[in-house]
N, C-alpha and C positions, 0 to 999 in steps of 0.2 A: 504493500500500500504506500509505504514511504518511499520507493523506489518510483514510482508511479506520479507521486503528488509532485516529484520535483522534477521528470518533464515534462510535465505541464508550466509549472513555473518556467521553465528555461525557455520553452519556446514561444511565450509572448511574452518574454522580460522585455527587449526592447522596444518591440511597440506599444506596450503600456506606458513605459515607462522614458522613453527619450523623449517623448512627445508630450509629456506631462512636466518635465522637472527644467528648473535652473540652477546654474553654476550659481557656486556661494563665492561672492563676491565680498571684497574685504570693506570696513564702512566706511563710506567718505566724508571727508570731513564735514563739519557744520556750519550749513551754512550760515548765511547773516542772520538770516529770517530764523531759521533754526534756533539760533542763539536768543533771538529776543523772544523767540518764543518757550524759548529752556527759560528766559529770564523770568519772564512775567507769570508760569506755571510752578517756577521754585516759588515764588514768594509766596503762590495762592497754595499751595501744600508743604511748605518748608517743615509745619510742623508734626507730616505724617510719620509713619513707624519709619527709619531705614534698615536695609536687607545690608548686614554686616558679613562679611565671608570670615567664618572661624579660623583661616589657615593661616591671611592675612591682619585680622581684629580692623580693617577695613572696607568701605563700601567696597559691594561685589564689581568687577569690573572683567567684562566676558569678550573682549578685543573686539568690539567690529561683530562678533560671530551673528551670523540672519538662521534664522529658523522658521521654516514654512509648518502652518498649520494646514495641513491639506483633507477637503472635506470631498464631497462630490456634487455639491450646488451652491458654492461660494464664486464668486466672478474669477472667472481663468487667470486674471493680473493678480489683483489683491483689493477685496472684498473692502478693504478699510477706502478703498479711493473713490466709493462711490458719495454723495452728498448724502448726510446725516438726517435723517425722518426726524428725527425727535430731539429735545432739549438735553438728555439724559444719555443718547447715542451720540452726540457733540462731545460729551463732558468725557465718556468715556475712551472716547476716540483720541481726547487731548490728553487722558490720562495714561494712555497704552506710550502715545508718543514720548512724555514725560519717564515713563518709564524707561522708555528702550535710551533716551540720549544720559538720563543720571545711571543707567549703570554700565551703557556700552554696548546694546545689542540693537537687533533688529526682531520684528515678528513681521510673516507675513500671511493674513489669511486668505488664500487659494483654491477655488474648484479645479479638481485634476480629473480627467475623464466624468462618471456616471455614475449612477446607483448602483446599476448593471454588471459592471466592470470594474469597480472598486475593491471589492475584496480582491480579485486578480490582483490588482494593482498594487496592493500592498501586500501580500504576501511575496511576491516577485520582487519590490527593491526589498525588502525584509531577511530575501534570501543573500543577494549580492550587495546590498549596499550601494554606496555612490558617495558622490561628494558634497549633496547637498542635507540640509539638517534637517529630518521631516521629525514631526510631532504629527503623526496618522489619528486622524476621527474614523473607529468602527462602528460598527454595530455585531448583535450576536452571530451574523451569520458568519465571520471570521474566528470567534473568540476561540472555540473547540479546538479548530484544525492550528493556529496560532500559538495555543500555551500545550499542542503535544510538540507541535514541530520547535517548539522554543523558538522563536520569531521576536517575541516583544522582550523588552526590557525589564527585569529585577527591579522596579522604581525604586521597594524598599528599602536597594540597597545604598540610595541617595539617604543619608541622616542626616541629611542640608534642610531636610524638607519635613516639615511635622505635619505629618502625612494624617492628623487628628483633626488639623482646623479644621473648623464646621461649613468650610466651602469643599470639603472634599465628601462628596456624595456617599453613604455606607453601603447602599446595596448594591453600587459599583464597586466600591473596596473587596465584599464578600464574592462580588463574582469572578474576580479577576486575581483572586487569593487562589494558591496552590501550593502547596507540601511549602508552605511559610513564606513565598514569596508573594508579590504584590506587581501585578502582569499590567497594570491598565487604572486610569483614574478617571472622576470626571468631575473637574473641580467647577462642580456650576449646580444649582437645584435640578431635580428632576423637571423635566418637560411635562406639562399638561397634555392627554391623548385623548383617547375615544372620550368622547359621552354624545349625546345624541342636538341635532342642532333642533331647533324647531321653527315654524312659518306662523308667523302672529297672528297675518289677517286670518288665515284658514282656521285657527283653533276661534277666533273673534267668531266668524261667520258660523259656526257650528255652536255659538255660546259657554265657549271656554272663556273661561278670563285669562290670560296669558301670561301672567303674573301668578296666579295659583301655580301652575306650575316651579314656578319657582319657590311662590311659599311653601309647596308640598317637601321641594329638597330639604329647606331650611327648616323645617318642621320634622324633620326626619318619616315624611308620610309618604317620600317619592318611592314605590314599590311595585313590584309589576302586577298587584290588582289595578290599585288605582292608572296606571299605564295603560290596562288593558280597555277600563273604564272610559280614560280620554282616545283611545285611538278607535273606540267603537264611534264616540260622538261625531267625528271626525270624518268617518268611512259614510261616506255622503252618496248617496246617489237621486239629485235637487231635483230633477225635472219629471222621477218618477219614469221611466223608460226603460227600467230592467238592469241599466249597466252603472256602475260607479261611476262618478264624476269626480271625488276626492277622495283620494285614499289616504288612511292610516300613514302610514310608510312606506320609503323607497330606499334600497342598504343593497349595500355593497356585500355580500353575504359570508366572507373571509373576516371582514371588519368587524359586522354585527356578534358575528358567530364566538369570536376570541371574547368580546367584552360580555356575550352573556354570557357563559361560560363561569368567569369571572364574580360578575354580579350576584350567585350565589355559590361564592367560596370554591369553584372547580377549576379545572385547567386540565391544559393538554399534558403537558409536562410538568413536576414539581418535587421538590428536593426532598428525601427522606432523612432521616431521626441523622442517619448517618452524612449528609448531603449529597450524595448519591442521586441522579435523577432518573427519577420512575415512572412509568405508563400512568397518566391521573384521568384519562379522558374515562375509563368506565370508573370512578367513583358516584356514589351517589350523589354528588354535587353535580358532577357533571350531566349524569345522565337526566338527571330532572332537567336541570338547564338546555340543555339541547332540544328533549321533550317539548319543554313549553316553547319555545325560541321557533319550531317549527310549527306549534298549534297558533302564531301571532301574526306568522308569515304567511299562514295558509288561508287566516280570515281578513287580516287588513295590510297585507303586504298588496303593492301596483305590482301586476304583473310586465315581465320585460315585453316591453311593445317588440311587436317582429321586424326582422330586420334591423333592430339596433343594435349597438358597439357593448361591452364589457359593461363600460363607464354612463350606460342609460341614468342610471339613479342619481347620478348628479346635475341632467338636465330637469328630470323628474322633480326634483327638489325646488331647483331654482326656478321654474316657470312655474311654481303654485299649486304642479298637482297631487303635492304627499306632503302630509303636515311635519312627518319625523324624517329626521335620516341621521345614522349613527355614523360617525366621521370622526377623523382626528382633528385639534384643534385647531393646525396650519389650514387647513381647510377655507378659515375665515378672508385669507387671501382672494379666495376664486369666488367669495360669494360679495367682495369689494362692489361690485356693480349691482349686484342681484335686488330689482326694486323693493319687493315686500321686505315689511321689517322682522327681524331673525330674532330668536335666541340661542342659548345654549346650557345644557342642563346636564349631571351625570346620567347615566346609563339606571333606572330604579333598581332597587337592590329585590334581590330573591328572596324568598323564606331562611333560606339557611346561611343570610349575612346578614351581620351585625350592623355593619355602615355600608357605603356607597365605594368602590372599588372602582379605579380604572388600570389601566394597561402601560404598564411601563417599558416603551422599546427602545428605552435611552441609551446615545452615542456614547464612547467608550475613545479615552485618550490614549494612543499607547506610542513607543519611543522602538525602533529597530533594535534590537540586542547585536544584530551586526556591527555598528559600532563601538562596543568596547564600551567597557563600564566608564572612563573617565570622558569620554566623548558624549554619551547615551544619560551621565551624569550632570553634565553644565547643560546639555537640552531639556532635560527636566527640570532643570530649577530655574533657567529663563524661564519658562511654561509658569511655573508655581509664582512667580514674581510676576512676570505678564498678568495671570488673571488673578491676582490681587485685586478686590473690588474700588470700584473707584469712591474716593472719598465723598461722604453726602447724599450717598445711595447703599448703604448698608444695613440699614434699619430695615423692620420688618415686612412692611409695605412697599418699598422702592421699587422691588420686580412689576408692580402693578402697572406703574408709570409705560412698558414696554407694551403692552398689551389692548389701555385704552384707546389708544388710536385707532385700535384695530377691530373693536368689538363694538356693537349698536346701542349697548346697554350695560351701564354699568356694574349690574347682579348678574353679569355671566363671570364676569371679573374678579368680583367682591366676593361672593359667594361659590360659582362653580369650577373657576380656576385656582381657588383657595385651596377648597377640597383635593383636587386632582393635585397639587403641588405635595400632599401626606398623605394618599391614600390611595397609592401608586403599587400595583404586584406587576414583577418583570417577567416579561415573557419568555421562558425558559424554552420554547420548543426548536427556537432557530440554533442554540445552543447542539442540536443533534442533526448532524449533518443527513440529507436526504430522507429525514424524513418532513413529513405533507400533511400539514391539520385540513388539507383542503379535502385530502383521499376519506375524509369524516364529514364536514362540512357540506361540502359542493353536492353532496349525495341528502346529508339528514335534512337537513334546512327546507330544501325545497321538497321534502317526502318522497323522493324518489326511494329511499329507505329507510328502515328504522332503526335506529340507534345500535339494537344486537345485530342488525346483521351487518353496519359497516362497521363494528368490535369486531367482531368474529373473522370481518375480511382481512384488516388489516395486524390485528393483533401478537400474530406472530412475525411482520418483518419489523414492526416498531419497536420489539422488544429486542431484536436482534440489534438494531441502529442504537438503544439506549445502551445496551451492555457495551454496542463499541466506544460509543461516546465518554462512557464510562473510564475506560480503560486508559 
């Protein structure tokens, strides 16, 4: 298998990979502007913590070195050169700068290839290395094949770094932890994910109040009766002609599928006593969830119009003909235009949860271990000094600031973006390479099966794929 995984790697190292990256070039000097602008940022933070290097008992000083943060949806140049949205992405933009000219570095953050080809991409310089400095943004589907091949970097082994402060994320800690080392960070909160968006007028027009909904979360009454309750009000058919005119919902059925799952305590995968990850989808969490998930679809789900794309349920949404649709947060991007006014709400909890749960598939920082601990070391602690929060926005509230811009209402914010910021479980199934919550999904959801029988189809190769995973 290890014979195998690496060529693959060799044979698109180069085209991943020369096509993506630049020569690390040494820093040039500063310029005028530069300087007045070191001047006028020293004085407005002169009195923040400074980052002392213990070897020398002086500020750290990192020569000139640039370090690429490379993602797969940052601008190809460097993400930081576009014009600042907000008051608060200004500040921190001058504050990143301030950073890199008082200690001597550079950051640069960069889209390199895709979503698609990104893990490629970074297993391949991982393997061989280069000359440029990357700090790689994953996600799970690298993590497995990454800390067997030993790929990412020991962070731990930097003690430059107190690797405790409260920007360093714990259930990213825990996942990237192995036989005592420490493989990957993510020094930033958890991302807000799924919960379901909703269309105001249509719950208006059916005599919903659009706001109960939300009292319902904050009341802890948001639950899939009452769910079921408003999506029945909702499933309209106005003109009396036999066919629906407004349906319940329109989901993406992978999306929906994970977060009900979820929303009464189940999953596809989940870590045992020993952390071990085990088959979860036939628990009884699960299989209730699935059960219901498919009795919600089958009476107020829009059927796919014939002849549409994968992606129907998001026009479905936007042009007013489904009240719900369950989506990730980014989402709120693509509905920028969309007239009717939205909300956004968690996902209602099941019988067998306590609170409201969403889905954590948060990115994961990690450092090449091909460069050598003293190299793979001054890149990690640029990094930890880089996302040093910017002063005046570290109080409890400030993450909100990023967000209002973006949202219709500010109780999607206050209230459901609050939640989803602590009450996050990580999706462990990407974690086991080739296996497919969809080979479950794509089949129970729409009834083309029932829950035993797509267990029973797939339950012997998925057990095979955990033990390898395992190992």
């Amino acid at each position: 298998m290890k014979k195998t995984f690496g060529k693959i790697l060799m044979a698109g190292l180069f085209a991943a990979v020369a096509v993506t990256s630049l020569s690390a070039a040494p820093k040039a000097k500063m310029t005028k502007e530069d300087k007045a602008l070191f001047k006028q940022l020293d004085k407005k933070w002169k009195n923040e913590p400074e980052f002392i290097d213990p070897k020398t008992g002086k500020l750290y000083d990192f020569g000139g070195m640039e370090v690429i943060v490379a993602d797969w949806w940052s601008d190809p140049v460097d993400a930081n050169n576009k014009p600042a949205k907000t008051k608060i992405e200004e500040d921190r933009r001058n504050w990143h700068k301030y950073l890199g000219m008082k200690y001597n570095f550079k950051v640069i953050e960069r889209g390199i290839g895709s979503w698609n080809t990104h893990p490629q991409t970074v297993a391949n310089y991982c393997v061989l290395g280069g000359d440029e400095n990357y700090v790689f943004t994953i996600d799970t589907r690298s993590v497995t094949t990454g800390l067997k091949s030993k790929l990412f970097y020991d962070m731990s082994k930097n003690t430059d770094v107190d690797w405790n402060q409260k920007k360093y994320d714990a259930a990213t800690k825990k996942l990237m932890t192995k036989k005592g080392g420490m493989y990957g960070c993510r020094p930033m909160a958890p991302e807000p994910r799924t919960g379901l968006f909703f269309n105001k007028r249509l719950l208006s027009e059916a005599n919903v109040d659009p706001e109960s909904i939300y009292d319902m979360q904050r009341d802890g009454t948001w639950t899939w009766d009452n769910f079921e309750k408003v999506l029945k009000q909702v499933t309209r058919d106005v003109d009396n002609d036999g066919v629906i005119d407004f349906w319940g919902m329109a989901n993406h059925n992978t999306e929906v599928c994970h977060v009900i799952l979820e929303s009464n305590g189940g999953s596809v995968i989940k870590y045992d006593a020993n952390d071990k990850l085990v088959n979860n989808i036939e628990s009884e969490a699960s299989m209730e969830a699935m059960i219901w998930g498919h009795k919600m679809q089958s009476m107020y789900e829009m059927p796919q119009p014939e002849g549409s794309e994968w992606n129907w349920m998001y026009a479905a949404f936007m042009n007013g003909q489904a009240a719900f649709m369950a989506e990730q947060e980014y989402f709120v991007d693509t509905l920028a235009e969309m007239q009717d006014e939205w909300g956004f709400v968690c996902f209602p909890k099941g019988p067998r949860a306590d609170d409201y749960k969403c889905v954590n598939i948060d990115n994961i920082y990690i450092v090449p271990a091909v460069y050598g601990d003293e190299r793979a070391g001054k890149i990690t602690k640029i990094y930890d000094i880089y996302m040093t929060e910017c002063p005046g926005y570290n109080s409890g509230d400030d993450w909100k600031e990023d967000f209002y811009a973006r949202f219709r209402d500010e109780r999607a914010v206050d209230e459901t973006l609050a939640i989803m910021r602590t009450h996050g479980s990580t999706l462990l199934s990407k974690l086991v390479p080739g296996l497919e919550p969809g080979d479950v999904f794509w089949t129970v959801y729409p009834g083309w099966e029932t829950m035993q029988e797509a267990c029973d189809k797939v339950r012997n190769s998925w057990n095979a794929l955990i033990k390898e995973a395992n190992n």
